[in-house]
C-alpha angles and dihedrals in degrees: 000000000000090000088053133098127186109206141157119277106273125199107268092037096097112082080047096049092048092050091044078052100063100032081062104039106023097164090064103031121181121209106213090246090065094042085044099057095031099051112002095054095031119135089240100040116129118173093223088068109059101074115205125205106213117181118179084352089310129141099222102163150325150197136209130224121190144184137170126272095157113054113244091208128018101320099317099134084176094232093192098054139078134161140211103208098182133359116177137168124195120259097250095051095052124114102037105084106275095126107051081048095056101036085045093048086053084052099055094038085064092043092055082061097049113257123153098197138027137216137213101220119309087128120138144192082073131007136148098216129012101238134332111307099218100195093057096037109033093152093062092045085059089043099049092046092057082066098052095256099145126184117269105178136320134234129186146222123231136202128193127181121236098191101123090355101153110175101261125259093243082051099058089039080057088052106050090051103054080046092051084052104056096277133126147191132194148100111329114242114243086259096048085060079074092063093039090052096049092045094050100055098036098049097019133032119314083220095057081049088058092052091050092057105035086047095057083040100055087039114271111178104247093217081078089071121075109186122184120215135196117236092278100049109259122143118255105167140327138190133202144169130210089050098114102060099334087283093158092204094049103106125209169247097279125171145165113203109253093259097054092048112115095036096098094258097126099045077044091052101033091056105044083050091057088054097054084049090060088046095058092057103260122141096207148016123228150167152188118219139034140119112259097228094032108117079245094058091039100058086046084061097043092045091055104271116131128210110256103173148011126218126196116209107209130193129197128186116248105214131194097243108028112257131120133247 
């Protein structure tokens, strides 16, 4: 590794980075526009951070460390925690060392800064997968053991095909009779999106809450958004695609408040939503992230998704000094 420097991101380094990117990792290639608007323009982006391996004026690797600088919720800037969402090296530069330097630099970068504990990958707001997918990259699940990362739970992505999809019979039984009841489903009103907002981060995720808003913001269509509501029109679930980049087949979030779960709101939600999806012209209907045996990863299998990939989210200790547990 004497020909190589490890260094922080510099202006110019992007279009190299991204190409570096998908030479190494071709199965899950990145265009610079994408790396450029996920983790360059990120809210929590801070050049330091991103530490570059250059060999002969050659860009050979990198890996990113990240903390957070804009709550995600309230004003919990989660002082203990970083995360490193990516780290790659290209293929003819492997072997040598590169890696562990990068992803250890990371490491120390986020110690600087006082964390005590470190994630692959689990950030959001932005992130390109959700955690280390060992059967594809074995080599970086050795390496990222080496450095004391160790497995803390897995979630999974899931595909289903819309070619010829219709909204099942038992589905639109289901249907007539909430709606007989006093219930209702459609588009939510530019003031719903309020309450949607509000019961999304409260009783869901603050960062699905975010996406919500940045979405309607940026232009999101609303009739990507079904919301159900009780007879007196307050809001119980909803579900929704199109929301991460405009990408129409990327399904999600998509949530019921506890009370209302087992009435049939989320198989009814989940499949008008589907349809829309068709509507709009996708093929398909993916995501990234849910637990396999959560109610939520239950009904996709049972609705026709199968599961495509598995991701690992790892932590590792940060300590002072350097050492390992």
């Amino acid at each position: 590794m004497t020909d190589v420097t490890i260094r922080s991101f510099q202006v110019g380094d992007g279009p190299q980075l991204a190409d570096v990117w998908t030479a190494a990792a071709p199965a899950d290639p990145i265009s610079y526009q994408r790396l450029r608007d996920l983790f360059l323009l990120d809210r929590n982006f801070d050049a330091a951070g991103l530490q570059v391996a250059v060999s002969n004026d050659q860009i050979v690797g990198a890996a990113y460390g990240v903390r957070r600088l804009v709550a995600a919720d309230a004003d919990d800037l989660e002082p203990a925690s970083g995360w490193i969402p990516f780290f790659f090296v290209h293929p003819e530069h492997r072997r040598r060392g590169i890696g562990q330097a990068l992803v250890s630099a990371a490491m120390d970068w986020l110690r600087s800064h006082g964390r005590s504990e470190v994630y692959f990958s689990s950030y959001t707001p932005n992130y390109f997968v959700p955690g280390l997918d060992t059967a594809r990259y074995p080599e970086a699940a050795g390496l990222l053991t080496g450095l004391g990362f160790e497995r803390r739970y897995d979630a999974v992505a899931m595909d289903r095909s819309l070619v010829g999809y219709a909204v099942p019979d038992d589905v639109r039984r289901r249907i007539e009779a909430l709606t007989a009841e006093g219930y209702s489903f459609g588009t939510p009103s530019g003031d719903e999106l309020t309450a949607l907002i509000a019961i999304a981060g409260a009783e869901f995720n603050p960062d699905w809450a975010r996406a919500i808003r940045e979405g309607a913001v940026s232009g999101l269509p609303l009739d990507r958004i079904v919301v159900a509501r009780d007879p007196g029109r307050e809001i119980l679930g909803w579900a929704m695609h199109g929301t991460y980049e405009g990408v129409i087949d990327r399904f999600g979030p998509f949530g019921v408040l506890p009370a209302s779960r087992g009435t049939g709101l989320g198989k009814v939600l989940l499949h008008l939503t589907l349809e829309r999806m068709v509507a709009a012209g996708a093929h398909g209907a993916w995501f990234l992230w849910t637990g396999e045996t959560s109610a939520a990863g239950q009904l996709y299998l049972k609705t026709g998704f199968d599961i495509t990939r598995t991701f690992t989210i790892l932590r590792a200790p940060l300590h002072p000094d350097g050492g390992k547990e």
